[in-house]
C-alpha positions as CSV (number, residue, x, y, z in Angstrom):
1,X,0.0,0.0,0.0
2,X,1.4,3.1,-0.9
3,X,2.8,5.9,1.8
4,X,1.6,9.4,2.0
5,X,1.2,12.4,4.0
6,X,-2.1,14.7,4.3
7,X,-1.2,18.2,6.1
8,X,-4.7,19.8,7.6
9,X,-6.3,21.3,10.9
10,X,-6.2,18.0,12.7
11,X,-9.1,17.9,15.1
12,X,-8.1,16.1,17.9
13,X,-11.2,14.4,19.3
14,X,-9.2,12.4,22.2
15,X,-7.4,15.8,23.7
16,X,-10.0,18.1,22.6
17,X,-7.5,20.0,20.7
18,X,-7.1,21.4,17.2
19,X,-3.8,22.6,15.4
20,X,-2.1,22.3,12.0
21,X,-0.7,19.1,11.5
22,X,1.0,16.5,9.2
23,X,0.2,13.1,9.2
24,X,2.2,10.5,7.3
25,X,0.0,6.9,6.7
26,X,1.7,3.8,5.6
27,X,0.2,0.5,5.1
28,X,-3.2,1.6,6.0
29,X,-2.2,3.4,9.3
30,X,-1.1,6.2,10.7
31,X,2.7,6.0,11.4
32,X,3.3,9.8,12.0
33,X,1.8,13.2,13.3
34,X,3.9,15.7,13.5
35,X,2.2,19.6,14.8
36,X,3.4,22.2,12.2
37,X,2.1,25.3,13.3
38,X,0.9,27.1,16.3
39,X,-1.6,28.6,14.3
40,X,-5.1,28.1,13.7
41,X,-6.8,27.3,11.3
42,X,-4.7,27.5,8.8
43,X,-7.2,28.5,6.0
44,X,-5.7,27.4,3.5
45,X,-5.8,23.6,4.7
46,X,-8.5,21.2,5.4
47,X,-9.5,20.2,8.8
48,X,-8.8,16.4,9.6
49,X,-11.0,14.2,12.0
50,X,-11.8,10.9,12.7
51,X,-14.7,9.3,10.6
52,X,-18.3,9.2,11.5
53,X,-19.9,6.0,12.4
54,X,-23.7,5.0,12.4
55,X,-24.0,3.1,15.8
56,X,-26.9,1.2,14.8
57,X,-28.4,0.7,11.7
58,X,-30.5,-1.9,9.7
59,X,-28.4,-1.8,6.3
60,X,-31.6,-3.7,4.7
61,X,-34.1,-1.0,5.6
62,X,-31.5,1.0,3.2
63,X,-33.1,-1.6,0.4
64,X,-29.2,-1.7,-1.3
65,X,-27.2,-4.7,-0.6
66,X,-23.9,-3.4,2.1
67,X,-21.5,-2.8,-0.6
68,X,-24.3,-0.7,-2.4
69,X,-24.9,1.1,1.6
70,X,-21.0,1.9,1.9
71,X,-20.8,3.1,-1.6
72,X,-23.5,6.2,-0.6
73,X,-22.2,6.3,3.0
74,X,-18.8,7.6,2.7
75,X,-19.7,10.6,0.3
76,X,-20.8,11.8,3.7
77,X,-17.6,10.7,5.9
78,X,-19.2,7.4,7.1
79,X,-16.4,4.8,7.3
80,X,-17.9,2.6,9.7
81,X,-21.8,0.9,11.0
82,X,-22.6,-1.0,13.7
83,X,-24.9,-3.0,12.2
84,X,-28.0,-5.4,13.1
85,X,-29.0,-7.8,10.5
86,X,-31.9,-9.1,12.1
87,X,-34.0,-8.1,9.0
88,X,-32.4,-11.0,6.4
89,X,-32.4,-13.1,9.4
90,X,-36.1,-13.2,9.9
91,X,-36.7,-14.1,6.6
92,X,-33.1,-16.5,5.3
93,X,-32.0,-17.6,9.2
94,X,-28.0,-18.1,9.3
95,X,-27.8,-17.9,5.7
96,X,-28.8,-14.1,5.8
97,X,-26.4,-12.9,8.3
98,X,-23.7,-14.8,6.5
99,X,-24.9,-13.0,2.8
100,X,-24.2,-9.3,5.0
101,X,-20.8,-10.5,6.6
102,X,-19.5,-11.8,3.0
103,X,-21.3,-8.9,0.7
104,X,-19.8,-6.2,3.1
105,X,-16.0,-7.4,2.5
106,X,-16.1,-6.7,-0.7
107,X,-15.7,-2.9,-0.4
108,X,-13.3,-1.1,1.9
109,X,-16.0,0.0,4.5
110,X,-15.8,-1.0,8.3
111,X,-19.1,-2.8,8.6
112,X,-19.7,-4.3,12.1
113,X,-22.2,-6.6,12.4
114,X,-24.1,-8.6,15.4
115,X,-25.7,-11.4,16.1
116,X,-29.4,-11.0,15.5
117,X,-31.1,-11.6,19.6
118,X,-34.5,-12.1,18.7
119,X,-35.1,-14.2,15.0
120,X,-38.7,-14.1,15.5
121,X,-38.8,-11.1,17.4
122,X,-42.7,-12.4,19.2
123,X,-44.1,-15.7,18.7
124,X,-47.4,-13.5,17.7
125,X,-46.0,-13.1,14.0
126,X,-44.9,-15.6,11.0
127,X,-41.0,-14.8,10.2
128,X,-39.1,-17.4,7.7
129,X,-36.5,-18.8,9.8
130,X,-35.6,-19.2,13.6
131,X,-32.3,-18.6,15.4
132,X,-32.3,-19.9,18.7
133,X,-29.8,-20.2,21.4
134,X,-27.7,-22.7,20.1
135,X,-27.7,-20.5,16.5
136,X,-26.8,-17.2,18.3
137,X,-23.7,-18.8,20.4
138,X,-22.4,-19.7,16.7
139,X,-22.7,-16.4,15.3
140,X,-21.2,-14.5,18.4
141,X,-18.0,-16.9,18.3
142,X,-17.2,-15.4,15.0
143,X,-14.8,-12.4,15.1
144,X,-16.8,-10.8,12.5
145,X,-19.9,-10.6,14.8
146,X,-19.1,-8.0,17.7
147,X,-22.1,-7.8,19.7
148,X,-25.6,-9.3,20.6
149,X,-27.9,-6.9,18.7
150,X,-30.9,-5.5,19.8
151,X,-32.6,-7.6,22.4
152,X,-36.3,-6.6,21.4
153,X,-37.8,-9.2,23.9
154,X,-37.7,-7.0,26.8
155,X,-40.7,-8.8,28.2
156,X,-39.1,-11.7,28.1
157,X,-36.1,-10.6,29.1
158,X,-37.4,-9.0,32.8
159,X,-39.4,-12.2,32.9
160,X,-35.7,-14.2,33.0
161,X,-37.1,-16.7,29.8
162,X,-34.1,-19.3,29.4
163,X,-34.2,-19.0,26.4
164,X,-32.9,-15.1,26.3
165,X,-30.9,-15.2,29.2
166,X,-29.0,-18.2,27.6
167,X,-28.3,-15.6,24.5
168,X,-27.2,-12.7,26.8
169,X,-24.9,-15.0,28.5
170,X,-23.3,-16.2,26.0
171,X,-22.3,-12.4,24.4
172,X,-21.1,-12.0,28.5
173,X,-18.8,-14.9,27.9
174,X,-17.3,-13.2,25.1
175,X,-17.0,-9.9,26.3
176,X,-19.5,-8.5,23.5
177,X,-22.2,-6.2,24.3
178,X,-25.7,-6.5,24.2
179,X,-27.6,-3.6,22.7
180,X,-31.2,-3.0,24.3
181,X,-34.9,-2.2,22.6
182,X,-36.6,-1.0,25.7
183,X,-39.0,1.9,23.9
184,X,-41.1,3.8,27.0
185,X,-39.8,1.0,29.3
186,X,-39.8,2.8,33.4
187,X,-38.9,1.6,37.0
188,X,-38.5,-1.3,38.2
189,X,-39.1,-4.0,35.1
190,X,-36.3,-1.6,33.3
191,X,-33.6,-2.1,36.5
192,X,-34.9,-5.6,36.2
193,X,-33.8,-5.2,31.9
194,X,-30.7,-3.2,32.6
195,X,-29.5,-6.2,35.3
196,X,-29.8,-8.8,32.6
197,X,-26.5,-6.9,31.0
198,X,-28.7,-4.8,28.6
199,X,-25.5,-1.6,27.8
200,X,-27.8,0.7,24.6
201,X,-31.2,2.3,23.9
202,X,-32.1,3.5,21.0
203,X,-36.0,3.9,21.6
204,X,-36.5,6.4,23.8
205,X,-38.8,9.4,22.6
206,X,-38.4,11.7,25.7
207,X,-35.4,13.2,27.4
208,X,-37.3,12.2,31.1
209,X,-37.2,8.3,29.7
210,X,-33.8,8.7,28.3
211,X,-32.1,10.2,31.5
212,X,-34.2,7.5,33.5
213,X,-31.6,4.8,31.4
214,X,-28.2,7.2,31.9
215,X,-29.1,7.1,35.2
216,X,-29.0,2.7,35.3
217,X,-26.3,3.1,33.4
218,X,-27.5,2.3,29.7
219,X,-25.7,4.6,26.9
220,X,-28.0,6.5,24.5
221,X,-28.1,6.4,21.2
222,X,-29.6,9.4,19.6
223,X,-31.7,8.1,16.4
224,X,-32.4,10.1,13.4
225,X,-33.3,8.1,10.5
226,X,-36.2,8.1,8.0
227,X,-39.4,7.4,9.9
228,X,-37.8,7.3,13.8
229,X,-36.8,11.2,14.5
230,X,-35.8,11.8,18.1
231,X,-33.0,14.3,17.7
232,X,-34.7,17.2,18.9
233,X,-35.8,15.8,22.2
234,X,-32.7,13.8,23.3
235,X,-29.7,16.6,21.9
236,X,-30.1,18.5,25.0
237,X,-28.3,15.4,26.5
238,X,-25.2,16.4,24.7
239,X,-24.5,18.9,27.2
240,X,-24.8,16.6,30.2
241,X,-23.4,13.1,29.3
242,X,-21.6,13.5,25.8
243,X,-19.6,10.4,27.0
244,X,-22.7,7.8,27.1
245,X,-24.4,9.1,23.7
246,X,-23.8,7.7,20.0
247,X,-25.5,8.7,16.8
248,X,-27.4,6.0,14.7
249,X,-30.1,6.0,11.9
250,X,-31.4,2.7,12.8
251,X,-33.5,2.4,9.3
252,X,-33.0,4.9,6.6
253,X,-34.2,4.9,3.0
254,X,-31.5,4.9,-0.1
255,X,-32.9,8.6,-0.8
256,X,-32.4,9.9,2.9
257,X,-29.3,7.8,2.6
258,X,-28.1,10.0,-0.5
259,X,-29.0,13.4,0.9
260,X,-26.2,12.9,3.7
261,X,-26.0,10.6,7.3
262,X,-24.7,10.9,10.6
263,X,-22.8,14.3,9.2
264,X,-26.0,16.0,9.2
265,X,-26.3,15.2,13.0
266,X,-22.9,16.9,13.7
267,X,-23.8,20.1,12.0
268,X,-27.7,20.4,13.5
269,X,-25.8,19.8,16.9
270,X,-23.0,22.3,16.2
271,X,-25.6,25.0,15.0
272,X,-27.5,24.3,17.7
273,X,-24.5,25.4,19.9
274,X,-23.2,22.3,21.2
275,X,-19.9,21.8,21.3
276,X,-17.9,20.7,19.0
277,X,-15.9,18.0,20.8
278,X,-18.1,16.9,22.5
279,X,-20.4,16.1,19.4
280,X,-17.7,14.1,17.5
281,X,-17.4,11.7,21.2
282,X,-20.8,10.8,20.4
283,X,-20.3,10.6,16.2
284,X,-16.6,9.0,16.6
285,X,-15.1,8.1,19.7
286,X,-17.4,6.5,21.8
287,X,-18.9,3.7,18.9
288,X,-15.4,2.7,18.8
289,X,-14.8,2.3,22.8
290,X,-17.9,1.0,23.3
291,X,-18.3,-1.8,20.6
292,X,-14.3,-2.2,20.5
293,X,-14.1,-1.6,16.8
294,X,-11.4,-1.6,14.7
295,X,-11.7,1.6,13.4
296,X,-9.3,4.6,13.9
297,X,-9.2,7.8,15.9
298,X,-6.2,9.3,14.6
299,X,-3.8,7.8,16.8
300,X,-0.3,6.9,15.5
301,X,-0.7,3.5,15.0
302,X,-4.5,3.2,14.2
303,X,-5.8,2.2,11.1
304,X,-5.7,5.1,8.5
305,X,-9.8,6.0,9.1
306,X,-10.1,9.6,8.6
307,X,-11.9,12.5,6.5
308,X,-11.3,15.7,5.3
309,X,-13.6,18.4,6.1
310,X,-14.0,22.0,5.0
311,X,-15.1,23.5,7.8
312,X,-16.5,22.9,11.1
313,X,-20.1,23.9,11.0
314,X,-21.7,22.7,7.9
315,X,-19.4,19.7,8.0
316,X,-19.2,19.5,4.3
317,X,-17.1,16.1,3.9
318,X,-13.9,16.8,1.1
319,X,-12.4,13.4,1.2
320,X,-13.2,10.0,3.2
321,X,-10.0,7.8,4.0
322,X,-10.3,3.8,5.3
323,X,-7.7,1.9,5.7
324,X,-5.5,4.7,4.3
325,X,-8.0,4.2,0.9
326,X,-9.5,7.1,-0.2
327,X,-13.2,6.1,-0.7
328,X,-14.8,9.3,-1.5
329,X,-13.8,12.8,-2.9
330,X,-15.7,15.8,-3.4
331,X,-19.2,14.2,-2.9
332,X,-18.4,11.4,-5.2
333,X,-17.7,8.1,-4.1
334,X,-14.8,5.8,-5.5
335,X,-16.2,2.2,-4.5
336,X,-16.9,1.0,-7.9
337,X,-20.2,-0.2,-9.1
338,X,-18.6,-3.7,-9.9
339,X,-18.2,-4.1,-6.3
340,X,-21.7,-4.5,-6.7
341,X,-21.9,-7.5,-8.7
342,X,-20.8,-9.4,-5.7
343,X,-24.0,-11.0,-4.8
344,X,-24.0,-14.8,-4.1
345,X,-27.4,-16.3,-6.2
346,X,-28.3,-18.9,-3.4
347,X,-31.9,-19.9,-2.0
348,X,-33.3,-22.8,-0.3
349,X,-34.3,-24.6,-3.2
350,X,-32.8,-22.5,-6.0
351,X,-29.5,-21.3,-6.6
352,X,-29.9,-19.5,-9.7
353,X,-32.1,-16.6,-7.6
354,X,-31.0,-14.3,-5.0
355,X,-31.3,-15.9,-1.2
356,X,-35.1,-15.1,-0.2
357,X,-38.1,-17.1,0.7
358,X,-41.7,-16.4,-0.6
359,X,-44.2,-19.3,-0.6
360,X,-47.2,-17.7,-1.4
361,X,-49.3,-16.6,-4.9
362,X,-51.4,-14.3,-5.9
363,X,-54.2,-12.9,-3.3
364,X,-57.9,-12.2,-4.4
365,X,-59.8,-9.5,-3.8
366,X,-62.2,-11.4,-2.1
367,X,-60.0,-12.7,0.4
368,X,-59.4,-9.0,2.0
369,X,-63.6,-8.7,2.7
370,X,-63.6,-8.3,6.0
371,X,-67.2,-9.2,6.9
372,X,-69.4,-6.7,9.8
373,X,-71.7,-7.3,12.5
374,X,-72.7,-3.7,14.6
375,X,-70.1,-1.8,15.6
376,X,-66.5,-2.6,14.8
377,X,-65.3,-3.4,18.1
378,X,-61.0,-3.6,17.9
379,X,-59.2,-0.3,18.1
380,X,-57.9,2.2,14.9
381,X,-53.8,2.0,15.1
382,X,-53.1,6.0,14.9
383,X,-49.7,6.8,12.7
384,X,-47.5,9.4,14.1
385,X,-45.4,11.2,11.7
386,X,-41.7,10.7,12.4
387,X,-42.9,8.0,14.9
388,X,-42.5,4.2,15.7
389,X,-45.3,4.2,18.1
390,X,-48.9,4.4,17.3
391,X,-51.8,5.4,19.1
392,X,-54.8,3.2,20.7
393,X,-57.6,5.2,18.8
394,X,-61.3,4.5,19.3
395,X,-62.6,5.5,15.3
396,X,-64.7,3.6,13.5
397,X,-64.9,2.4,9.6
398,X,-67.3,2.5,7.6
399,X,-70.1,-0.4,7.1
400,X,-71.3,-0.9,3.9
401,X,-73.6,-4.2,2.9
402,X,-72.4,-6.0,5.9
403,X,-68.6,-5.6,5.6
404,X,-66.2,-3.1,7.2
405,X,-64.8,-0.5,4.6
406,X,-62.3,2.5,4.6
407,X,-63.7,5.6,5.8
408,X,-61.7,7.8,3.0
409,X,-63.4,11.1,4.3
410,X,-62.4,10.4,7.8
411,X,-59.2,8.9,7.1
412,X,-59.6,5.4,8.5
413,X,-58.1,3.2,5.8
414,X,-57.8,-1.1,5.9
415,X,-54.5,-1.8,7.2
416,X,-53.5,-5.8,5.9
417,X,-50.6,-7.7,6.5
418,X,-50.4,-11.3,4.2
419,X,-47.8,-13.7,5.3
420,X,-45.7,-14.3,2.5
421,X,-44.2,-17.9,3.9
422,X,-47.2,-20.0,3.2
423,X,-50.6,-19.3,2.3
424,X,-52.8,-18.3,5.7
425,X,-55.8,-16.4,6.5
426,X,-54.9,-12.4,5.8
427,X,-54.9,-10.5,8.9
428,X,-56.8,-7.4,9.0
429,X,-57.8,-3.7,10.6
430,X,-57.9,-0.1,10.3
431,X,-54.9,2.9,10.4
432,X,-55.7,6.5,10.7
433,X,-53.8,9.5,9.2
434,X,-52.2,7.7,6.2
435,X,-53.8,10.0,4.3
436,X,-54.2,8.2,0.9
437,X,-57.4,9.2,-1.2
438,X,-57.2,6.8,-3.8
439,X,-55.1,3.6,-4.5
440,X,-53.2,2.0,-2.0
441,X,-49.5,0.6,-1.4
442,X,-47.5,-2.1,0.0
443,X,-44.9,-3.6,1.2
444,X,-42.2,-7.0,1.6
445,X,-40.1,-4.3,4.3
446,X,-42.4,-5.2,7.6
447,X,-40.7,-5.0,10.4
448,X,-39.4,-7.4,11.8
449,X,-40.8,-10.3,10.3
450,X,-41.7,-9.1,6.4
451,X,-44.6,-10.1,5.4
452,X,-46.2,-8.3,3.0
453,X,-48.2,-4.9,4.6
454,X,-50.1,-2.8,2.7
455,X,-52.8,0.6,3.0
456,X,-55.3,1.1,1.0
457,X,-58.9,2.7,0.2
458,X,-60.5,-0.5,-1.2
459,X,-60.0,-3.9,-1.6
460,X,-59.5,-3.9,-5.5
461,X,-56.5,-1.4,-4.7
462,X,-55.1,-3.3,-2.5
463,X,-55.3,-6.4,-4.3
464,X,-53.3,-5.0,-6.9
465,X,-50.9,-3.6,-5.0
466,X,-50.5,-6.7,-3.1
467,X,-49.8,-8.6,-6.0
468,X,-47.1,-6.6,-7.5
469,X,-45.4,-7.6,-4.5
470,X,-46.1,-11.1,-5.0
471,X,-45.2,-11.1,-8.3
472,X,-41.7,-9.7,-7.7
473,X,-40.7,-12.0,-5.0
474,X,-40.8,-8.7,-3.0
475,X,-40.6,-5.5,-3.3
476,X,-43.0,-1.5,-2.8
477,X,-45.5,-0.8,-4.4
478,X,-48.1,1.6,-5.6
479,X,-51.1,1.8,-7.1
480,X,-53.6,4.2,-8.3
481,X,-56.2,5.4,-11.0
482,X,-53.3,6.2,-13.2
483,X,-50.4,4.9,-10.9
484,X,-48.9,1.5,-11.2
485,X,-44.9,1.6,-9.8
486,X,-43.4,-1.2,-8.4
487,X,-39.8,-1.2,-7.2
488,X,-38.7,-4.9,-6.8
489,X,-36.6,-5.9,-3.9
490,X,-35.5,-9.7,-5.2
491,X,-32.6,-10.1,-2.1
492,X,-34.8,-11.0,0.9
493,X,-38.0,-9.3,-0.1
494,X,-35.8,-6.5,1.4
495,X,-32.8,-5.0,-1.0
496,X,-31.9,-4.7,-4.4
497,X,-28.2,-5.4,-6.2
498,X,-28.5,-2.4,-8.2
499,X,-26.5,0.7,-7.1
500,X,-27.3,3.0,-4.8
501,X,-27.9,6.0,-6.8
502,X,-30.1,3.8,-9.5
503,X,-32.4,2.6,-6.4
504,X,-32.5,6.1,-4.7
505,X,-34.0,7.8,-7.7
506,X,-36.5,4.5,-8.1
507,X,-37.6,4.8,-4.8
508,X,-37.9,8.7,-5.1
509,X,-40.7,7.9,-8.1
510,X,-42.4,5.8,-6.1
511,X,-42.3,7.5,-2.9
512,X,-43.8,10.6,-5.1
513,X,-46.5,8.5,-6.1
514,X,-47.5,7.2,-3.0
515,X,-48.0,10.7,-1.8
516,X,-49.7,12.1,-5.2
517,X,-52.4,9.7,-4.0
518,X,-52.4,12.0,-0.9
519,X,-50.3,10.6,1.5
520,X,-49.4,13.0,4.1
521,X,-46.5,11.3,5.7
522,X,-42.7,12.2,5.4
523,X,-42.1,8.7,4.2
524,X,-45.1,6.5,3.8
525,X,-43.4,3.5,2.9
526,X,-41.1,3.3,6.0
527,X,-44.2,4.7,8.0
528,X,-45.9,1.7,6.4
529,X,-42.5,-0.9,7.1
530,X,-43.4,-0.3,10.9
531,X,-47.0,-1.1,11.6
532,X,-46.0,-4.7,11.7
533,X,-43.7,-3.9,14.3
534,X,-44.8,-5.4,17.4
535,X,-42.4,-4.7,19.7
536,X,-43.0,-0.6,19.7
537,X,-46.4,0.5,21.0
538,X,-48.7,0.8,21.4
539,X,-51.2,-1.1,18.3
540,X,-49.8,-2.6,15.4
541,X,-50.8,-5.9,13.1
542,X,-48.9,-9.0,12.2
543,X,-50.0,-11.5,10.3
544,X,-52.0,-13.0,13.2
545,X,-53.8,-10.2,13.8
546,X,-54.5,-6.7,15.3
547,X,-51.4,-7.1,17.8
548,X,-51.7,-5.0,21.6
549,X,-48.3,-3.5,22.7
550,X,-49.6,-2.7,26.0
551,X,-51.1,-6.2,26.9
552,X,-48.0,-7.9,24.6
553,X,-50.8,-10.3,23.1
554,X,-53.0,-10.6,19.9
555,X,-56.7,-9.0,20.7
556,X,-59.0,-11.3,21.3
């Protein structure tokens, strides 16, 4: 590998210090620093810091493939995720998390992944595989897994079920952390969580629950991604406890992902007046301490992880470094698009298609009647903009000849979710404030387990809708009066091989679409990926039916 030198304004994020400074890499590390001035900034040189990292993300909810992720990620001085892959591994087990490990080597990106904690996460939902104690233990004795992901189970987890405890041991053993899910969780069933060796949130939606955690003990990790938005009410922490937060996007579409990533947290934070060092501990230093990564800080003799920035506000990312490789420059990045062709073709009982599992044909219209008697008696989930939780709502749809309709003038819509494993009955109920007038979408991204979820304002809609999805082996959807888009998502039901750019632009059509049909959400599709999501209050729908967060149990 060759040896250079970069002179800049080196921003020492360790000693909270900044001066001039050149620093000489060879073989993928930093051998030398060497202070060249007392004054600063020199403006006519670059500033030099340590690289950002996304401290937990779900690279499939990107819908691109890692090498495709770490191709848009270091345009915006990203050399590093610590990543959950519990999305693959619902639907292709072992086989999944293996498929992220492999794909991800084949671009010079730090990706980090864990072993996925909860594969179901709820026995109330259909997922296509199962990893269970025995499964976990294998993944965590890998060096390439470096923690025990999210443990979603909470109530399982306070309840001391074998089962989890078993998996949390074994990461103990090992000297890996375990990340937590513990979203509005208080007193004494979250001492109970945090005792288990639960070290992360990433779920909490108010500065009183999050300082609640810091107090037991639990770092915070401060989410802004493409649905989930809790920056504004957990940044004041910065002042307080710099040292337990991170920055993560947790799920975050290929057209977010394009616009910019955890460098757009830095600048809101600096703007806002935080200070500087103490926002790039929670956006570089402490993912690294905390996970034990091997990924740089600009020390001599770290790995050559850096980027070069033009200023300190805006953060406006010049050049992105890894391993001493320079991976991006001037917002364009240089992981080649035949990285990209690195996809294995293997499947259950194929291996001429991309790994995935979908056991189902088309639906019929007839099979999403959902037949009346009185008054509809379940509750209405209620979407939040910018939320995972949803409200407990006591609306009503509308009954026409003896079946239970959307109420389009009210905004009560039919909410469906089909499993896509094997043929079963098709769960159904009613969201408010998706907003659609006409049409209706859908989706193979349903958190956790991916089964096909869609919205719609009738039945014929949704159908149609449904069956793109079908017909793709996965994929989003939308449909309308003059609207028929579907973008296909053969890898898992959840990600595409193309590149980056080619799937943010298709996703951009579509998500255009879905709102031309009056959607009112930021992003309806990943508003739509997470009203299968059980384990985040307070109503949502699996493929079992209308699911209570509260009560943890399918309503009756």
């Amino acid at each position: 590998m060759n040896q250079f030198t970069i002179k800049g304004n080196l921003v020492d994020s360790l000693s909270k210090t900044l001066s001039p400074a050149s620093i000489e890499i060879r073989e993928g590390r930093i051998h030398s620093i060497e202070m060249i001035s007392d004054i600063f900034p020199d403006p006519s040189l670059p500033f030099i810091s340590p690289g950002f990292i996304d401290a937990h993300v779900h690279i499939e909810s990107s819908m691109l493939i890692p090498a495709a992720f770490a191709r848009l990620a270091v345009v915006h001085g990203t050399v590093a995720t610590v990543s959950d892959p519990h999305e693959i591994a619902n639907v292709c087990g072992m086989e999944g998390v293996r498929f992220m490990i492999d794909n991800g080597k084949t671009v010079p990106f730090k990706f980090n992944f864990g072993a996925p904690s909860c594969v179901p996460a709820t026995v109330f939902e259909t997922a296509g595989d199962v990893l269970d104690a025995s499964s976990v233990k294998e993944l965590l004795a890998l060096n390439d897994i470096k923690y025990l992901t999210e443990m979603m189970n909470f109530p399982s987890a306070i309840a001391g079920d074998p089962e989890v405890l078993e998996k949390i041991a074994a990461a103990k053993v090992l000297g890996k952390p375990v990340d937590g899910h513990a979203p509005g969780l208080s007193g004494e069933g979250l001492r109970t969580y945090v005792a288990r060796g639960i070290s992360t949130d990433h779920e909490c939606f108010t500065i009183e629950e999050a300082k609640e955690k810091l107090a037991l003990g639990m770092k915070i990790i401060i989410r802004e991604g493409s649905a989930a938005k809790n920056f504004e009410a957990l940044i004041p922490l910065m002042e307080t406890h710099p040292e337990m937060l991170m920055f993560c996007s947790d799920d975050k579409h290929p057209d977010s992902l394009v616009d910019g990533h955890i460098n757009q947290l830095c600048a809101r934070a600096v703007k806002a007046g935080y200070d500087l060092f103490n926002v790039l501990q929670a956006a570089c230093i402490n993912p690294v301490a905390h996970y034990k990564l091997n990924v740089g800080l600009l020390r001599v003799g770290d790995p050559a992880d850096f980027i070069l920035l033009e200023n300190l506000s805006d953060f406006k990312v010049l050049a992105t470094y890894v391993d001493g490789v320079k991976v991006a420059e001037n917002g364009l990045s240089l992981i080649l698009g035949s990285s990209l062709d690195a996809v294995e073709t293997k499947e259950s009982n194929s291996s001429s298609a991309p790994i995935n599992r979908f056991g189902i044909g088309k639906i019929n219209v007839q099979d999403l009647r959902m037949e009346g008697e009185g008054r509809y008696g379940l509750p209405v989930i209620g979407c939040l903009d910018g939320q995972l939780i949803t409200e407990k709502l006591a609306l009503h749809p509308q009954l026409v000849d003896a079946e239970w309709c959307s109420d389009v003038e009210h905004d009560v819509l039919k909410i469906v979710v089909v499993n896509r494993y094997h043929p079963a009955p098709i769960a159904k109920a009613f969201i408010h404030r998706f907003g659609l007038t006409s049409g209706a979408i859908a989706s193979s991204v349903a958190h956790d387990s991916h089964n096909i979820v869609a919205v719609g304002v009738d039945d014929e809609s949704l159908a149609r809708a449904i069956n793109l999805v079908i017909e793709a082996k996965g994929g989003v959807s939308c449909v309308g009066p003059d609207v028929a888009h579907c973008l296909p998502l053969p890898i898992g039901g959840l990600m595409s091989a193309d590149d980056g750019y080619t799937v943010a632009a298709a996703y951009t059509t579509i998500d255009k679409a879905a709102k031309s049909l009056g959607s009112t959400l930021s992003a309806p599709f990943m508003s739509l990926s997470f009203m299968a999501l059980l384990v985040i209050p307070h109503v949502k729908l699996s493929d079992k039916g209308l699911f209570d967060g509260d009560a943890f149990g399918i309503y009756e």
